[in-house]
N, C-alpha and C positions, 0 to 999 in steps of 0.2 A: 871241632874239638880245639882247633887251634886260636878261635876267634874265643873261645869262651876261656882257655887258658889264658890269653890274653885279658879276656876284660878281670878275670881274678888276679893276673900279677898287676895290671894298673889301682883295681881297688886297694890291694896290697900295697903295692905302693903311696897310696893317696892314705893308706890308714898308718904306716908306719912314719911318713912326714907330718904329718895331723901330732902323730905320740910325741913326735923329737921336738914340733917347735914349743909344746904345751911344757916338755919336762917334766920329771920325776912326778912334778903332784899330778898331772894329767894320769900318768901310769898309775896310779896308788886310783885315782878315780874310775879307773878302767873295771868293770865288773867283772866275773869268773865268767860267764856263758862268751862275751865279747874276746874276751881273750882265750877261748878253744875256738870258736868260729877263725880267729887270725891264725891259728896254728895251723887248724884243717887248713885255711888257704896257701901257706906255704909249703903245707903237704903237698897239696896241688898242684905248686906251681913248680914244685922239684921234681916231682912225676915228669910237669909236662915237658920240662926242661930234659931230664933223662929219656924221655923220649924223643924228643926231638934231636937231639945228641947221637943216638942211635941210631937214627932213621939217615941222621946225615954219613955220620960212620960207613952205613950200610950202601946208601947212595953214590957216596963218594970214588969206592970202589970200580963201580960201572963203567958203561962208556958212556952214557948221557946221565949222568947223576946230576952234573953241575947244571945242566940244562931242566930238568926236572925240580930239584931247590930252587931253581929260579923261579919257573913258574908256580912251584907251589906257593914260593915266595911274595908271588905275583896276585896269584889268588886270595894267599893269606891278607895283602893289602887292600885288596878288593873288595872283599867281603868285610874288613876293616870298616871300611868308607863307603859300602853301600848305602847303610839305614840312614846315611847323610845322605848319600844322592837320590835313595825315594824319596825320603821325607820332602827335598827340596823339589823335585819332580811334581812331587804331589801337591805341592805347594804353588809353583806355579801354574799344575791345570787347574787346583783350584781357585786360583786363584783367575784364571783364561775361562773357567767354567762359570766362577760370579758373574765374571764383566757380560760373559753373554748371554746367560742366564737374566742379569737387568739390563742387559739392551734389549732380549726378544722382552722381556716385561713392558720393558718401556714401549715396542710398539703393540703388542697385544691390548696393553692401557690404552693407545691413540686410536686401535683401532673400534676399541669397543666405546670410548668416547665418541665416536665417529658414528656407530652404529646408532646409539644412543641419543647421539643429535638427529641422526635419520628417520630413526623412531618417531622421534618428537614431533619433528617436520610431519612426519607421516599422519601419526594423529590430529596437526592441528590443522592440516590440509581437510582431512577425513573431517574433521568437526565443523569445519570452515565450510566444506562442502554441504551438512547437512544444515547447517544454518543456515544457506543458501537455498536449498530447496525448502525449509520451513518458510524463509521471507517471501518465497517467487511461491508457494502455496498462500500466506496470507495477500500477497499481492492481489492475485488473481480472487481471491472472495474479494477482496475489497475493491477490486474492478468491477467483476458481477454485483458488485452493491449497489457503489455508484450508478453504475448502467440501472439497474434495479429502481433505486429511489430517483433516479433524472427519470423514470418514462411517465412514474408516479408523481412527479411533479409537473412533468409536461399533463398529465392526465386532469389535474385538479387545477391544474392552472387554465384547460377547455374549460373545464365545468364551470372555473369561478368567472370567467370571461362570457360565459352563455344564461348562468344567474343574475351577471352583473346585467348584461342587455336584458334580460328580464324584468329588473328593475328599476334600468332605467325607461322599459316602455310602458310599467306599472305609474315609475314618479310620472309619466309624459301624461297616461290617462287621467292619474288623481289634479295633476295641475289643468287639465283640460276642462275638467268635470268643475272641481274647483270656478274656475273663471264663467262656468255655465250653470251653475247655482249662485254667484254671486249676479252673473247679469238676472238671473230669472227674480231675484232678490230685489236687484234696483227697477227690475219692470214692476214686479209687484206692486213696491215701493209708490213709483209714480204712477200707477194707476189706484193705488187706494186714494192718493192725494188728489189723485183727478174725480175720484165719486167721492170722494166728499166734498169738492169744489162745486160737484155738478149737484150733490144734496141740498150744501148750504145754499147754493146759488134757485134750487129749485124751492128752498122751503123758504127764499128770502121772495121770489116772486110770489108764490103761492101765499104768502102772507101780505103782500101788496096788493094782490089781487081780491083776498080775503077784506082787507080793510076798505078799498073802494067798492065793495060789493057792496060790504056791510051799512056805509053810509046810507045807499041806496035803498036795500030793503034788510034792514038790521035783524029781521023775526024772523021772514017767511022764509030766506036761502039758507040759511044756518046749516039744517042736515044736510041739503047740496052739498055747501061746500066741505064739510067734513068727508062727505063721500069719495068728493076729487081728492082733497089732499092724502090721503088714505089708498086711493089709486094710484097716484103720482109717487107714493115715497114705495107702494109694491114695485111699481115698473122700474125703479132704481137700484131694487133688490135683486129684482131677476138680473137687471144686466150685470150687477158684482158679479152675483153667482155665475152666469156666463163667463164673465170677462176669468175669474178663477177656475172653472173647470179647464176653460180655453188654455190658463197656462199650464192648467196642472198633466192635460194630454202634452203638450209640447214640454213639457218636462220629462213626464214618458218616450215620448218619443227620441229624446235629445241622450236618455239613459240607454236605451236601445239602440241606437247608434254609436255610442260608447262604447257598450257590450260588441258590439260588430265591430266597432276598429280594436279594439280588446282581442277578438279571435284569428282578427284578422294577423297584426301582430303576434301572437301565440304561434299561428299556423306559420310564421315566415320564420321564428325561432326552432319551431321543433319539425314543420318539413321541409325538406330543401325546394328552391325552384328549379325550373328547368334548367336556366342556366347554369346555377350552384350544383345541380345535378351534374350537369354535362364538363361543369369543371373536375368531379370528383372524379366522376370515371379517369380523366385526362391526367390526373395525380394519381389514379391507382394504375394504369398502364407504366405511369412510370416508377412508380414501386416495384411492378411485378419485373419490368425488366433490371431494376436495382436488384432484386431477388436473384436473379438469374443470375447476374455479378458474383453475388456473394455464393452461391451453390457451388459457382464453377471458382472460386477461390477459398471456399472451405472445402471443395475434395482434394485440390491440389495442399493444402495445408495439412490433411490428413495425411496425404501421399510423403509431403517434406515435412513432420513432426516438427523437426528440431529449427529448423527453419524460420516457422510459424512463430517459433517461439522468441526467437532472436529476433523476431521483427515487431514482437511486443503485440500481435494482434492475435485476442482470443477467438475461440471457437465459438462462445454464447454470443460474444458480440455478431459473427459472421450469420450464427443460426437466429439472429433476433429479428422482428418485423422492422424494415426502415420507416423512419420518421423520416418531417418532413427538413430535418435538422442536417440528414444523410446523403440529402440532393446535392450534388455536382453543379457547376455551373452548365454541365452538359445537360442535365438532366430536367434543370427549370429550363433552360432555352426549349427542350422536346417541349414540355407542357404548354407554354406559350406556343408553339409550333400547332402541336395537340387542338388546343383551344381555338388559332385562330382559323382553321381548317375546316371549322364549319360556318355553312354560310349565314345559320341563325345568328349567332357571335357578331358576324360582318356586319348583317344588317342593324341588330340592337347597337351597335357603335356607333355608327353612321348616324341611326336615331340620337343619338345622344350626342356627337361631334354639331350635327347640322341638324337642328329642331325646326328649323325656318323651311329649307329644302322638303324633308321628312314631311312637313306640315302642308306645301303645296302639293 
């Protein structure tokens, strides 16, 4: 009561200095409602005063009146200058409440930047990793490729190596054959030149002999001698025809012998000999023990997956038949070993070192 009698005697106040410094025309501008509203509040505030007058009147009396006017007095100031001292209370938490309010902001920001960057990290790891495994997938086809098209080249590069000796024992026979129709050609040759040396030379006698005949008895030998010459130039006939049959069997026989190193050749491309045999076996012993290698270091690469893999050696490769590309230098010394082990081996060398020895 006494805080609100107060704030009506200071508006009072503030309205009645407001009127004095404006003067008389201020007052004449003053409206009829504004000026019952002033009235009422000096109604009020001569109440409050009359009561407050009384209260102390009454107080005074007491034994603690003066001490009680104090503190009401006390209170009255209080309660004065509270709405100032919340307001500024409130002002300062609010203002302790901003600061901490954007300081947690601010680390809640860092932390979720933070997160944010981990995230990121995270997905480009995760992405980085499956591109990883897509490239160590294409890797590996394209190892199985290679391995794949290298057997198939080693494959057709036998074959072209086994058509090419083929060929070149096909060029050996055509040039053999060759050089044995042209000799048959030049014996021809100089045997027609020779029956007809031995014609011309038999019909130049035969005509000498004819003409010294003739002086002698010019009538009566006449068919005689037609008879001989007539025999003479058959028996020259028959011998062409001989001397041509004669070459024509040794030409036969020269093509059959051809055909026989023909097969015989065919037969040393397409079967092995003994020895090429007894090498094979000696190179597949040492495959199957290269085999054995690889069984016993593809179960152990099964057993260490990761291992295997770190060490860049596939499984197709481990499970593939070895070539001759896969030998060790442990593995050619066996074979050489293999090989020289038999005493067939020992002795076709020895043949072959010492032909002289061998020969006695």
């Amino acid at each position: 009561m006494g805080s609100w009698a107060h704030g009506l005697v200071g508006v009072r106040a503030k309205s009645r200095s407001l009127v004095r410094s404006c003067g008389p025309a201020a007052m004449a501008l003053v409206p009829a409602p504004e000026s019952s509203f002033l009235s009422s509040l000096n109604v009020e505030r001569k109440r409050a005063l009359d009561i407050q007058k009384k209260r102390e009147d009454l107080l005074e009396d007491t034994e603690h009146g003066s001490k009680i006017l104090g503190l009401h007095h006390d209170l009255q100031a209080l309660a004065d200058v509270l709405d100032e001292r919340v307001e500024s209370k409130l002002g300062a938490n609010e203002k302790a409440f901003f600061v901490a309010y954007k300081s947690f902001m601010f680390t809640v920001q860092k932390e979720f930047k933070e997160l944010k960057q981990k995230a990121d990290e995270e997905e480009t790891k995760t992405r980085r990793d499956a591109k990883i495994q897509c490239l160590e997938k294409e890797l590996d086809w394209f190892m199985n490729e290679a391995l794949r098209l290298d057997e198939l080249v080693k494959k057709y590069k036998k074959e072209l190596d086994k058509w090419k000796g083929k060929a070149d024992a096909l060029e050996d026979d055509r040039q053999f054959l060759e050089n044995q129709i042209k000799q048959a050609k030049r014996t021809n040759k100089s045997l027609r030149s020779a029956v007809e040396q031995a014609q011309s030379s038999a019909y130049s006698a035969l005509a000498e002999k004819q003409s010294s005949q003739a002086q002698d008895r010019p009538t009566e030998d006449e068919p005689t001698q037609c008879t001989a010459y007539s025999g003479l130039s058959q028996e020259l006939e028959e011998k062409y025809q001989a001397t041509v049959k004669r070459l024509k069997q040794q030409l036969v026989q020269e093509q059959k012998q051809a055909a026989k190193l023909r097969a015989v050749a065919d037969r040393q491309f397409s079967e092995p000999s003994e020895l090429e045999a007894f090498f094979v076996d000696c190179v597949e012993k040492a495959k199957a023990d290269i085999t054995e290698r690889r069984k016993a270091a593809l179960e152990q690469s099964r057993a260490l997956r990761s291992e295997a893999k770190s060490r860049g050696y596939p499984e197709t490769k481990l499970a593939q038949t070895p070539t001759l590309d896969d030998f060790t230098v442990t593995d050619r010394r066996k074979v050489v070993e293999l090989l020289l082990s038999s005493e067939h081996v020992l002795q076709f060398l020895y043949d072959k070192l010492f032909p002289e020895a061998s020969a006695c």
